[in-house]
C-alpha positions, -999 to 999 in steps of 0.1 A, spaced: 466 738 -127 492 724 -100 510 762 -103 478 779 -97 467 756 -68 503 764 -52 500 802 -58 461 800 -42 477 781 -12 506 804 -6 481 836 -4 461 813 23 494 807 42 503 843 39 472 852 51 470 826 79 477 850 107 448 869 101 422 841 100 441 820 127 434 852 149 399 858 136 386 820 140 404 820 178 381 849 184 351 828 173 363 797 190 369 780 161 404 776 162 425 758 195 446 790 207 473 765 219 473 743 192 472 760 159 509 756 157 501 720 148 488 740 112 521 752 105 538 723 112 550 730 148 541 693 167 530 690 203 537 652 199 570 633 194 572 605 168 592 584 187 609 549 167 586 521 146 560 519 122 534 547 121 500 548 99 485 579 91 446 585 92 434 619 77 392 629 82 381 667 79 360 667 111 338 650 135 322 628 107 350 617 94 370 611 125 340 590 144 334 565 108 372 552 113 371 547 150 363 511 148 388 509 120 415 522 142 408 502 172 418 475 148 446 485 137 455 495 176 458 454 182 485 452 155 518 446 173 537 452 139 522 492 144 537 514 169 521 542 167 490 559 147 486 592 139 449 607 130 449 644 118 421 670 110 414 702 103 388 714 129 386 717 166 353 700 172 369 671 160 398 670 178 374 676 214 357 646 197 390 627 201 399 635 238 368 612 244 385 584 232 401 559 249 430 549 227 464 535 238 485 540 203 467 566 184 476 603 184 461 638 173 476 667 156 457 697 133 462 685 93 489 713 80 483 742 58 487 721 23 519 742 8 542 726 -10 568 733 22 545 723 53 535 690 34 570 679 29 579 686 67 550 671 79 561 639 55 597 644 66 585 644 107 563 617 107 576 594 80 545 575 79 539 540 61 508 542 50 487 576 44 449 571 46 424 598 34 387 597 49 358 605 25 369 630 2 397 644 22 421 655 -11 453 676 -10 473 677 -39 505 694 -29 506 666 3 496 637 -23 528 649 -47 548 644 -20 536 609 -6 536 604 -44 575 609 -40 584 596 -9 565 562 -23 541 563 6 511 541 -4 478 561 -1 449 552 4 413 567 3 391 551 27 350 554 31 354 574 -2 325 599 -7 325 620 -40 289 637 -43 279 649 -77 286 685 -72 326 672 -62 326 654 -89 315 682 -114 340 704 -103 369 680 -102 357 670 -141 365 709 -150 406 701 -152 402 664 -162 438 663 -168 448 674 -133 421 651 -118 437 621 -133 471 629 -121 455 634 -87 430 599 -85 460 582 -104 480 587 -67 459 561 -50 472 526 -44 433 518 -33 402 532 -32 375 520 -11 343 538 -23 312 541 2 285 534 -29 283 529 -66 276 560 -77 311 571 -57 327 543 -75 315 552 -111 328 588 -102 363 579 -91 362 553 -124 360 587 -143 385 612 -128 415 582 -129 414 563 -102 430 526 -108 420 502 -82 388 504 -67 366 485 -43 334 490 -24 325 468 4 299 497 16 300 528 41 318 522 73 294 540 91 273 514 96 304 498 114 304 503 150 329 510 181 334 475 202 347 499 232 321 525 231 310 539 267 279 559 266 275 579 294 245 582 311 231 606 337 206 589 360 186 616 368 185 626 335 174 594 320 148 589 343 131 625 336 131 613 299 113 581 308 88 600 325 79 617 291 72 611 255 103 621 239 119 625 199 150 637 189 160 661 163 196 659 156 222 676 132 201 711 125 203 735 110 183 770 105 153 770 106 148 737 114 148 743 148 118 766 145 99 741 123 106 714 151 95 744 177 60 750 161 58 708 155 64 707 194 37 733 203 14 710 184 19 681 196 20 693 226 -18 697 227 -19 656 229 14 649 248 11 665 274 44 649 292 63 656 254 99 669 255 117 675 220 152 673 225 171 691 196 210 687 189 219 715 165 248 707 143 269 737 149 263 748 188 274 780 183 242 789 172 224 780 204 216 812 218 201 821 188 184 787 182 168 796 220 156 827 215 136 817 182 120 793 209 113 809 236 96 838 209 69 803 206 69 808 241 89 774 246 107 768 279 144 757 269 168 741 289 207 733 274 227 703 286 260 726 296 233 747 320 241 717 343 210 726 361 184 698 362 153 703 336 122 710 355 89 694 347 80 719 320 110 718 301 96 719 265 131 717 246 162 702 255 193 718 238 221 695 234 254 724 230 280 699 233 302 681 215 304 642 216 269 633 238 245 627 203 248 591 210 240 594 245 203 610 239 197 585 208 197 563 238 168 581 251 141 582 226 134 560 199 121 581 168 151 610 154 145 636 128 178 641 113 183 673 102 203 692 66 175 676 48 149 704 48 175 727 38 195 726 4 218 709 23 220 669 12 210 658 47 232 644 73 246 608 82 215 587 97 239 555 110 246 563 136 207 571 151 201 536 133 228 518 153 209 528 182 174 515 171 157 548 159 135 551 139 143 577 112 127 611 98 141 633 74 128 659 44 135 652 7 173 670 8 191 640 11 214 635 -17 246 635 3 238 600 13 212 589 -9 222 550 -9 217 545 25 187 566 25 174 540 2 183 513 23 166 526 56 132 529 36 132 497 20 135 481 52 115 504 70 140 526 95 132 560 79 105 578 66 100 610 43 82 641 52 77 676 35 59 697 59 47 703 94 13 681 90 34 650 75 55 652 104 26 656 131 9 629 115 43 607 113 53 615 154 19 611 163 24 574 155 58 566 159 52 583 198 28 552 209 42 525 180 62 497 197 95 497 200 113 479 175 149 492 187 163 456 186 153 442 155 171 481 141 201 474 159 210 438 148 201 445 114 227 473 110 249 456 136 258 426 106 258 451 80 285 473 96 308 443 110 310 430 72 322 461 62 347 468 90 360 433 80 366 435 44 381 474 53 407 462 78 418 430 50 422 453 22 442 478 40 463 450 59 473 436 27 486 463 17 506 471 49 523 443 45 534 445 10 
């Protein structure tokens, strides 16, 4: 299986010319950095102990901040290195204010880029994000005895089925992990099954939280918003927009002063996301516009990166989106740290456990259709605000977490 895998991953580096150039083209791709992917660094490594932190994208990246801004205190670390593989992540991480911590793009996983990535950075400890696997780089940590580590682990059923198809070369794989912190039981049953040793769950480190966190705010901006009734619809995807479009015009017919404000979870779609709007005869406004929304704004677009937190500040009932889609829903922590109350459709298997746990104590609710959802907003618009009583309930959760996830991992550093 490994031979195949290698062969597979050559063709893709082969290749990599072509799709470098074609995802530049669709601005998917950092036309300065790519290098990074082939193992060309824009950052020195400089002498002392490094860790290494590895996420896909944003999600990834933004559940290990707190994590890293532990780590940041340690005297014993000199450096930490965080990679990923996408470039709305690393926009994500030029927002950050960290002192010790560097980004570069992960590297094409061939057998030679891994070992001259390893042989570069020489880190101490390798730590994989959610289900972040590469088995060409894991052979070679294997062999250069770097302790790995798989942090906030995440294995949905449909990973799990397919890594269950080569048992054999699974085990070999899950076998490479000193630890494994699972985000929820049913993760923790799965990596049981394809070979990994030692395992612990403490829960998901989403629900931890950055202590240096600086939300931004625009004055003008947040005092249009109070002047309205406003909800949130975040992480969408097609055709939610629509469905929260036709919800809007609705509501509209009773709010009067209502402004929807919907952050679609890939902004390149935003022209297109607009002009299924404005054929409701919606007037949109985007955030990048930098023009001020006039008083009958009906939608406001959110198409950038990095400001979702910033507009959970201004209304106090989200609709998180990929959940009436086959899509498994999308993270709702992080609209719960903020003290929203929570909507979503039935498609939420991705992160069914702490779906669970926002409806038992009473943070989300579950709609179907368009006259669920009207009759859902229509109360949650004049219900009081219960933003505090959200916020410190999640608040003790997530510190717990963060706690027993920094300990486990320390003891291990030091070994």
């Amino acid at each position: 299986m490994l031979v195949i895998y290698r062969i597979l991953i050559n063709l893709i580096f082969i290749l990599s010319p072509i799709i470098i150039i074609l995802r530049i083209l669709k601005k998917k791709e950092d036309p300065k950095r790519f290098k990074e992917k082939l193992c060309s660094f824009s950052k020195k490594r400089g002498n002392g102990k490094i860790i290494w932190f590895h996420g896909a994208s944003v999600g990834e990246i933004k559940s290990i901040i707190p994590l890293i801004e532990k780590f940041e205190k340690e005297k014993k670390i000199f450096k930490i290195l965080v990679t990923s593989n996408t470039l709305s992540s690393s926009k994500i991480f030029k927002q950050l204010k960290l002192k010790k911590t560097i980004h570069q793009f992960f590297p094409i996983d061939t057998n030679f880029l891994s070992k001259k990535f390893l042989n570069y950075w020489k880190p101490s400890l390798a730590l994989f994000v959610d289900s972040e696997i590469w088995p060409n780089m894991f052979f070679n940590l294997k062999k250069a005895k770097i302790p790995v580590v798989l942090v906030n682990g995440r294995i949905t059923k449909k990973t799990f089925s397919r890594w269950n198809l080569v048992p054999s070369f699974s085990k070999k794989i899950f076998n490479i992990f000193d630890l494994c912190l699972s985000s929820s039981k049913e993760t923790k049953k799965f990596l049981t099954i394809l070979g990994a040793k030692k395992i612990k769950s403490f829960g998901n480190l989403k629900f931890s939280q950055s202590e240096n966190e600086i939300i931004e705010i625009d004055t003008h901006l947040k005092n249009f918003f109070k002047s309205k009734k406003v909800w949130c619809a975040s992480s969408t995807h097609e055709p939610e927009e629509v469905f929260c479009g036709r919800l809007h015009v609705e509501l509209k017919k009773k709010y009067k002063n209502l402004i929807t404000i919907i952050i679609p979870r890939h902004i390149e779609r935003v022209n297109q996301i607009k002009s299924h709007l404005n054929e409701l005869k919606l007037n949109v406004h985007t955030h990048e516009s930098k023009r001020k929304p006039n008083y009958n704004t009906d939608i406001y677009i959110v198409d950038t990166y990095g400001k979702t937190k910033s507009f959970f500040n201004y209304c106090k009932t989200v609709f998180l989106g990929g959940s009436l889609v086959n899509h498994g829903g999308q993270n709702p922590l992080e609209a719960a740290q903020y003290g929203c109350n929570i909507i979503h459709g039935s498609s939420v298997y991705n992160f069914g456990e702490i779906y669970n746990f926002l409806k038992i104590n009473k943070i989300s609710n579950k709609i179907s259709n368009i006259k669920e959802m009207y009759n859902l907003l229509d109360k949650l618009l004049i219900k009081k605000n219960n933003q505090k009583k959200i916020q410190k309930k999640i608040n003790i959760i997530g510190q717990n977490i963060l706690k027993s996830t920094y300990q486990e991992i320390n003891f291990l550093l030091k070994k």
